[in-house]
DRENMI-77042 format. One record per residue (C-alpha): residue in one letter; x, y, z negated. Coordinates in pm, whole numbers. Each point is the difference from the previous one (the first is absolute). Example, Ala and Ser with C-alpha at 12.3 -4.5 7.8 and 13.67 -1.06 7.14 Angstrom:
 aa      x      y      z
  a   1230   -450   -780
  s    137    344     66
//
This chain:
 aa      x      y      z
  x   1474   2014  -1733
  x   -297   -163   -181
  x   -184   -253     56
  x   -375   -142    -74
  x    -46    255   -254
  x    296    -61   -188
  x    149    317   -194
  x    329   -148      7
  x    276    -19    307
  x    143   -256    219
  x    381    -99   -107
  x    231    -92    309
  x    174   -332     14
  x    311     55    -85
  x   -108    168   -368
  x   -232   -249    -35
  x    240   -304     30
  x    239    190   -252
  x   -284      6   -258
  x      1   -386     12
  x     12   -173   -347
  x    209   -312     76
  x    230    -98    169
  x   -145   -297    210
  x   -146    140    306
  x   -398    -15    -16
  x     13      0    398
  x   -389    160    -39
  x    102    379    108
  x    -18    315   -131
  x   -362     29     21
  x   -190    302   -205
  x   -184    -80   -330
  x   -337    202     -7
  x   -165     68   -325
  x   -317   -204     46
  x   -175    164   -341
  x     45    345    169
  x   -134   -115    365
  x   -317    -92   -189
  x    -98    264   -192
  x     34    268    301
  x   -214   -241    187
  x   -251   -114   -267
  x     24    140   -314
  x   -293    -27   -151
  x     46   -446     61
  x     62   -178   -297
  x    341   -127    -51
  x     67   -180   -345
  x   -266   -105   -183
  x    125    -65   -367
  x   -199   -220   -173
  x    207    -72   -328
  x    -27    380    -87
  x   -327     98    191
  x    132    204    227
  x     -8     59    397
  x    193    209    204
  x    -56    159    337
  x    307    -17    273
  x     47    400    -71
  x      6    -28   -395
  x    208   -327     60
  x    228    217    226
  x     16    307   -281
  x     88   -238   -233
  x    296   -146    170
  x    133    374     45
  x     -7     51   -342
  x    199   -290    -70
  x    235     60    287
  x     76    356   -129
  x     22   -168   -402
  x    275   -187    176
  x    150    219    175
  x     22    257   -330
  x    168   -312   -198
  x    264     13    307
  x   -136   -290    163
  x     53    -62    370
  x    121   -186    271
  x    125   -357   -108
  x   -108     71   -396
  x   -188   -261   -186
  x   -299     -4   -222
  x   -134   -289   -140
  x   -327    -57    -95
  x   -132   -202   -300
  x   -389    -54     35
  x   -314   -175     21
  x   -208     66    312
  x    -78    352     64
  x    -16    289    282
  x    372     88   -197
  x    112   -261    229
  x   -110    186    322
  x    106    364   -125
  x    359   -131    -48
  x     40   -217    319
  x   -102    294    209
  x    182    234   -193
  x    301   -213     41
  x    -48     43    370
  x    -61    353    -42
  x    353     96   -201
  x    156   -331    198
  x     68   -166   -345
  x    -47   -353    -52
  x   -238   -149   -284
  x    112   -295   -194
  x   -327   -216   -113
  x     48   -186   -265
  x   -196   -301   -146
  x   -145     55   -309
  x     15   -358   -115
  x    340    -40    -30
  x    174     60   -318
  x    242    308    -93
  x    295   -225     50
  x   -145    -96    343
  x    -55    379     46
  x    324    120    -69
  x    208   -168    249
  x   -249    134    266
  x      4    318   -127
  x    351     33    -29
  x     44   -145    383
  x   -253    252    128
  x    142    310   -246
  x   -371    192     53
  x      2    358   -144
  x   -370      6   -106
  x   -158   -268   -135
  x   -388      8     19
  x   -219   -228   -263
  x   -304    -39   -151
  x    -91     73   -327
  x     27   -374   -133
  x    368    -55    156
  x    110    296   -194
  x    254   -203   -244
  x    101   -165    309
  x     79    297    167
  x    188    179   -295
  x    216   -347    -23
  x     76     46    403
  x     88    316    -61
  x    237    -29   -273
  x    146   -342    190
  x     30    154    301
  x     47    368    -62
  x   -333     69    211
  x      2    456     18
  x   -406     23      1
  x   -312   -192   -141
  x   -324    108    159
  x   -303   -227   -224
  x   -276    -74    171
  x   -367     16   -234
  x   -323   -137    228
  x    -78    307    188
  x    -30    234   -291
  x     36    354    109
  x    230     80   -278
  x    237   -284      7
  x    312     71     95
  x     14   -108    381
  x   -320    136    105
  x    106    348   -161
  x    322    -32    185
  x   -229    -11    291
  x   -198    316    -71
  x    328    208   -101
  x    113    -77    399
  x   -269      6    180
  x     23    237    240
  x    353    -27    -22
  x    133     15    362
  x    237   -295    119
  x    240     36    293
  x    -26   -400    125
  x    322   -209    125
  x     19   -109    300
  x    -16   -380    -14
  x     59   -300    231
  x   -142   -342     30
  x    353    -98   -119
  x    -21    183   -327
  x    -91   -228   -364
  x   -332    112   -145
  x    -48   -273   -255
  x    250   -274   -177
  x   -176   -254   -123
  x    195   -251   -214
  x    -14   -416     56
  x    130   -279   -180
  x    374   -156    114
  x     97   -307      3
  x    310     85   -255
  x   -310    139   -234
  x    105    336     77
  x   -280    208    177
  x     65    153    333
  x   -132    337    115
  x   -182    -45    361
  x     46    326    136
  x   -378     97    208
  x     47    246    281
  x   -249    246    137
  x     -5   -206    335
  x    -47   -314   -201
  x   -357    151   -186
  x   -116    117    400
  x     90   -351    162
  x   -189   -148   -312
  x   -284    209     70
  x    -38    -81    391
  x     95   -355    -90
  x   -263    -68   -257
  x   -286    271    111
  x    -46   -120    331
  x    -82   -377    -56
  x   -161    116   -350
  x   -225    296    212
  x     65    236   -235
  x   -131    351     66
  x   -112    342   -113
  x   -319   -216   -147
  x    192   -236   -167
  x    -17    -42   -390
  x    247   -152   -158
  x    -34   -165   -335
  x    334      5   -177
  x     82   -266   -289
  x    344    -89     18
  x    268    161   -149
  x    137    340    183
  x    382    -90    -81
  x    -55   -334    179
  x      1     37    371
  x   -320   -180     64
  x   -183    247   -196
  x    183    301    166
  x    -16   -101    332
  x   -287   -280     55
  x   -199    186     24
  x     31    320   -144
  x    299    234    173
  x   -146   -135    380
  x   -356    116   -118
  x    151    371   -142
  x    179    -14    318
  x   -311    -49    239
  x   -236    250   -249
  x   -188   -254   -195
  x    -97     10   -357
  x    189   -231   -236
  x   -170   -143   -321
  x    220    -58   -291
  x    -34   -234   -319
  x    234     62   -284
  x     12   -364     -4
  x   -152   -273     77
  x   -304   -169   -163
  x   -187   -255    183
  x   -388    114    -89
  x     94    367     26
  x    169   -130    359
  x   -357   -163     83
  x   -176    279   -127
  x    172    240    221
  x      3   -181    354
  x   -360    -77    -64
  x   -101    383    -61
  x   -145    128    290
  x     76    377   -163
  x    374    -95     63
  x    -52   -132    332
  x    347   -206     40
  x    103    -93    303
  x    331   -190    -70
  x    200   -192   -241
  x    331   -111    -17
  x    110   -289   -336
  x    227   -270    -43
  x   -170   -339    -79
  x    -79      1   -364
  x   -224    280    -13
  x   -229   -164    263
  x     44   -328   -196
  x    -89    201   -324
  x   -280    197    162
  x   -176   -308    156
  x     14   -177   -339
  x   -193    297   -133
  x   -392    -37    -99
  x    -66    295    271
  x    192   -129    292
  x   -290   -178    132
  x   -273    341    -19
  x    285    294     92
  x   -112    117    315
  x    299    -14    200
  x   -156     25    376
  x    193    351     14
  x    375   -152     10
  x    136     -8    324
  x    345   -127    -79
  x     92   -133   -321
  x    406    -95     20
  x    180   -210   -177
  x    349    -35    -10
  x    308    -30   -272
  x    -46   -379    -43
  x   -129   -313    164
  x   -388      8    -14
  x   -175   -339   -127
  x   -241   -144    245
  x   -277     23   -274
  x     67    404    -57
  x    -61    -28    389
  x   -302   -173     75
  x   -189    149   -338
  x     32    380    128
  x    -68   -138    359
  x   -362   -173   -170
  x    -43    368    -74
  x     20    125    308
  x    370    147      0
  x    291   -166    166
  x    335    108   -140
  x    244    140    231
  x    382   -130   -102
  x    335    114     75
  x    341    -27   -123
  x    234    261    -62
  x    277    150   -288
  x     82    257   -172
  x    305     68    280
  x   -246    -40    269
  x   -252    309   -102
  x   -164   -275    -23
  x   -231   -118    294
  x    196   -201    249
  x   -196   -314     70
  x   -423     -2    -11
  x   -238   -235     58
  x   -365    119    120
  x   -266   -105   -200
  x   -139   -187    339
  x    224   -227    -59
  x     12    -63   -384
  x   -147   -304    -73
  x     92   -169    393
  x    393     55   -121
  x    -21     -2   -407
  x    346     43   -149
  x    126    172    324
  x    132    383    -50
  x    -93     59    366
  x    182    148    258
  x    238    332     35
  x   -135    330      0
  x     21    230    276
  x    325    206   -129
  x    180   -330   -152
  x    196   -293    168
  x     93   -312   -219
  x    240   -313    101
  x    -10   -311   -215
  x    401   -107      6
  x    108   -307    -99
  x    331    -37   -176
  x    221     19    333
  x   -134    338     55
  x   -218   -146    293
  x   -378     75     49
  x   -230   -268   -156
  x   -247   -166    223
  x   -356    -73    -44
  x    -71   -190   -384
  x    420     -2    -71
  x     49    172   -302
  x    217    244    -37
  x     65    435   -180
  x   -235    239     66
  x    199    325    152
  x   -173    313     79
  x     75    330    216
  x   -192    292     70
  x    -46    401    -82
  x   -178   -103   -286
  x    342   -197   -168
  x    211    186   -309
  x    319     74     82
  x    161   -106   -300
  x     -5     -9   -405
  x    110    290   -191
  x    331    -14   -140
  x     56   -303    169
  x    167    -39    323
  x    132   -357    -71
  x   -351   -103    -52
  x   -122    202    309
  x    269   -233    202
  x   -122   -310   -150
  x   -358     53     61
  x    127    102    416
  x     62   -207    269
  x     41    259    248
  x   -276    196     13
  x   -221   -296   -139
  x   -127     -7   -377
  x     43   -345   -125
  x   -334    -55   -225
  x    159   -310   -194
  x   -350   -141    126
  x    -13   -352    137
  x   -300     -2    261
  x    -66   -171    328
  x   -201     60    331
  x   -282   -194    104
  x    -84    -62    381
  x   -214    307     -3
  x    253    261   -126
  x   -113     -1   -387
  x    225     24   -272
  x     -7   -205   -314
  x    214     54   -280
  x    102   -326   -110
  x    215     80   -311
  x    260    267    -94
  x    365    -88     31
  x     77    199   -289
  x   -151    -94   -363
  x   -213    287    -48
  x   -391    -96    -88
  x   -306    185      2
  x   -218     63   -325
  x   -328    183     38
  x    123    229    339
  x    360     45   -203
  x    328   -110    153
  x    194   -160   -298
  x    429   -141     38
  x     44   -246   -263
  x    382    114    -19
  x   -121    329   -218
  x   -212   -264   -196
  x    276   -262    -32
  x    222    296   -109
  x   -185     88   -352
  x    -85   -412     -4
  x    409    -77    -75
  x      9    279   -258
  x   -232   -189   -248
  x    230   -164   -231
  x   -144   -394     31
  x      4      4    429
  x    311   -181    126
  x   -124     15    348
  x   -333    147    187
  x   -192     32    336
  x   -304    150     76
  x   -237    -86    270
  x   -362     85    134
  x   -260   -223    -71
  x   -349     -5    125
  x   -283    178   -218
  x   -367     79    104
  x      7    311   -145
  x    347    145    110
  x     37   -167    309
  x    359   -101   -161
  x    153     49   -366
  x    359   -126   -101
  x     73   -279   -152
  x    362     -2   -200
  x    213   -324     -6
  x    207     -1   -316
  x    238   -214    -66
  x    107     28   -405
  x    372     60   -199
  x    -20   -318   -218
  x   -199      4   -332
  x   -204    270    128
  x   -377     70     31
  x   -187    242    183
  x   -384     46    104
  x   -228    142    247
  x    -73    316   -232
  x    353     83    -98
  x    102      8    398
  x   -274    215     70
  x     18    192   -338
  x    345    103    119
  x    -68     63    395
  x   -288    221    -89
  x    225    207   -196
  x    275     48    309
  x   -225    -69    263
  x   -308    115    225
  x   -309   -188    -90
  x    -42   -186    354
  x    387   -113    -79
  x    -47   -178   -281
  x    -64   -386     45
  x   -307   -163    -63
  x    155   -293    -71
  x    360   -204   -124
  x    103   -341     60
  x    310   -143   -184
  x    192   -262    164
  x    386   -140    -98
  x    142    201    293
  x    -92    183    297
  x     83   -186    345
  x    307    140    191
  x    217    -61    288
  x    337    -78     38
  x     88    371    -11
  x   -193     41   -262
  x   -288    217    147
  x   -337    -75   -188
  x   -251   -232    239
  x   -324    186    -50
  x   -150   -240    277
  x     25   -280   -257
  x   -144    207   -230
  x   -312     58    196
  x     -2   -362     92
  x    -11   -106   -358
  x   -263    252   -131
  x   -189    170    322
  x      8   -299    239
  x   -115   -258   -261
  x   -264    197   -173
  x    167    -88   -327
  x    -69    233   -276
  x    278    190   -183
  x    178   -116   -330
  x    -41    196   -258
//
């Protein structure tokens, strides 16, 4: 049978809970996955769906929907189907949008990969994920060919701005029309892996189910009213899941129009939430562009009395980003949530933004949290103890990795590695994170991947890196090196060499050299101390 208008039919229980892609039970049921591009353009065509700004394009829901057949059927002529991967390489585009879908469509899986990290960083993600197309634009191209050699990668599909005749767009035109038989997909099935830093330096493929993108978008579209009128203005990047899903997959999924920037620029920012023309509704960043945007000369004429929500989420959100956008009439909406999490899980309405500053807010409708002290036991009101999460909207494990799927489990709780309390009122505040991990400019960074390129300069007898406050970046790192004797070694030679192994956002800002790095009687490095000596003290670094 079918159901509200979908062309595809209903899979019973029992098939459905075979198709399952991991082995710990997701407990969420074997509920259908509708195709929410294909709902929309039989019921309003003709409405504007993607609005590509960075190529000056727009597309309607039925040419958004044509396109995404084409790509299905290019998939499914390269043999791509259920449980295949194909990563994607690429700056903001609608590319992003035909392959998700068409993903959904063929039930493959899209890998999206960030295009700031280096080859090397590449290739170990690659090679984890084993995608057989590989999609890129035109200025990753010797990237690409590299991946492809590394990693034995069977297509390249370049992407060239749009152009008619470059070669994904005339992939598109050779299959349009192409008819696709879809699979029949759960709420348990992966859609997307999106890769996140470890701990151990290696990164760790969050698998993203169909159920998690729907429980994202009732999660975050109700409190954030987003609707068929909504316009979205998109500036993050689509491989991160804040620019994916907050807000762009819940608007696509309630028949909005999403705006997309290649990337971001603060003026051209300004200049688009203050055209009336584009008529932009909401807005979704991670601190530093609102820090960067209200330092601009325009901030204070952009006419911005058309936001409704403007979200902000990724890091911890300085009280003067706060009250500056709130002198301008807009009070930022916070939340916290992860990669694993899809991501919304805790939100706090703009009502309340400056009455509780630094609080995440409360639980969203389809997410529980406990804050568990280290007896296992529920923390009570302003005791500090690990965020853990549950819900529909929770991955149910990392690709390739069931020992870190057990690790990140207690039952069927995630354990967010967050420290965070409760206040009287039932807000959450995130205190600190129990792991290492910093934040610089909306980018999760370990320092163990850091330290690891840190020991293989020849001079370092010992290193540590740490976040730091910075009023651009929110936090950069700050390496502690401790030096082989007769050696030397400067702030450009450290970053010289990071640069060269490294993502940009990586590589430390700053070093200090000191005789030897503080550890305890196990030897286990004391990064408290560290933070004592050169975060609590407000001493500068040594360099």
């Amino acid at each position: 049978m079918t159901a509200t208008g979908d062309s595809t039919e209903f899979i019973d229980e029992a098939e459905a809970i075979a198709s399952m892609t991991t082995s710990r039970p997701s407990g969420h049921g074997a509920i259908r996955a509708y195709d929410w591009i294909g709902h929309h353009a039989r019921n309003r065509p003709d409405h504007e769906a993607v609005r590509d700004l960075g190529t000056d394009r727009t597309f309607t829901y039925a040419e958004l929907d044509r396109r995404i057949d084409a790509m299905a059927a290019y998939l499914t002529s390269l043999g791509i189907g259920r449980g295949d991967r194909i990563g994607v390489l690429a700056h903001n585009g609608v590319e992003y949008f035909d392959i998700q879908f068409a993903c959904a469509r063929t039930g493959s899986i899209c890998v999206l990969l960030n295009w700031r990290l280096t080859v090397t960083e590449l290739e170990y993600i690659v090679g984890d994920s084993s995608p057989m197309l590989l999609v890129h634009d035109t200025e990753f191209a010797a990237t690409a060919t590299e991946l492809q050699q590394r990693c034995h990668i069977a297509t390249l599909l370049e992407i060239d701005g749009g152009t008619p005749d470059s070669a994904y767009e005339t992939v598109l035109a050779e299959h349009t029309g192409t008819p696709v038989t879809p699979h029949t997909l759960t709420h348990d099935d992966v859609i997307t892996i999106m890769y996140t830093s470890g701990t151990t330096g290696l990164p760790k493929g969050a698998m993203i189910t169909h159920g998690m993108n729907f429980w994202n978008c009732v999660n975050l579209g109700v409190p954030a009213g987003i609707g068929i009128d909504t316009v979205h203005l998109n500036i993050l990047p689509l491989f991160h899941t804040g620019g994916l899903n907050c807000y762009s997959n819940p608007v696509l999924h309630a028949g909005g129009t999403v705006v997309i920037l290649k990337t971001f620029d603060p003026g051209e920012t300004l200049l688009v939430l203050g055209d009336p023309d584009q008529g932009i509704t909401h807005f979704f960043g991670v601190p530093a562009p609102y820090q960067f945007m209200m330092q601009h000369p325009d901030f204070d004429t952009t006419d911005l009395s058309r936001l409704r929500i403007a979200g902000v989420g990724g890091a911890p959100c300085a009280l003067t980003i706060m009250e500056r956008w709130t002198e301008r009439g807009v009070l930022l909406a916070q939340g916290f949530g992860m990669t694993e999490t899809s991501p919304a899980c805790i939100f706090l309405d703009p009502s309340d933004a400056l009455r509780k500053i630094g609080s995440t807010g409360k639980a969203l409708m389809h997410t529980e949290f406990r804050i568990v002290n280290e007896s296992g036991s529920d923390c009570g009101p302003d005791e500090v103890g690990e965020l853990w999460v549950a819900g529909p909207n929770i991955t149910p494990g990392y690709w390739n990795r069931p020992d870190a799927t057990a690790a990140a489990f207690e039952g069927r709780w995630l354990k967010t590695g967050d420290a965070a309390r409760i206040d009287d009122e039932g807000f959450v505040y995130i205190v600190d994170r129990w792991k290492d991990m910093y934040i610089s400019g909306g980018e999760n960074v370990y320092p163990a991947e850091v330290e690891n390129v840190l020991y293989q300069l020849p001079a370092v007898a010992e290193a540590a890196v740490i976040g730091v406050p910075s009023e651009r970046w929110g936090e950069t790192g700050l390496a502690v090196i401790a030096l082989k004797e007769g050696e030397s070694l400067d702030r450009q030679q450290v970053q010289e060499y990071c640069a060269e192994r490294l993502a940009k956002f990586k590589v430390p800002a700053d070093i200090a050299i000191i005789e030897a790095l503080p550890r305890n009687a196990t030897g286990k490095v004391l990064k408290r101390e560290l933070r004592d000596q050169f975060v609590g003290t407000g001493e500068p670094a040594i360099t």
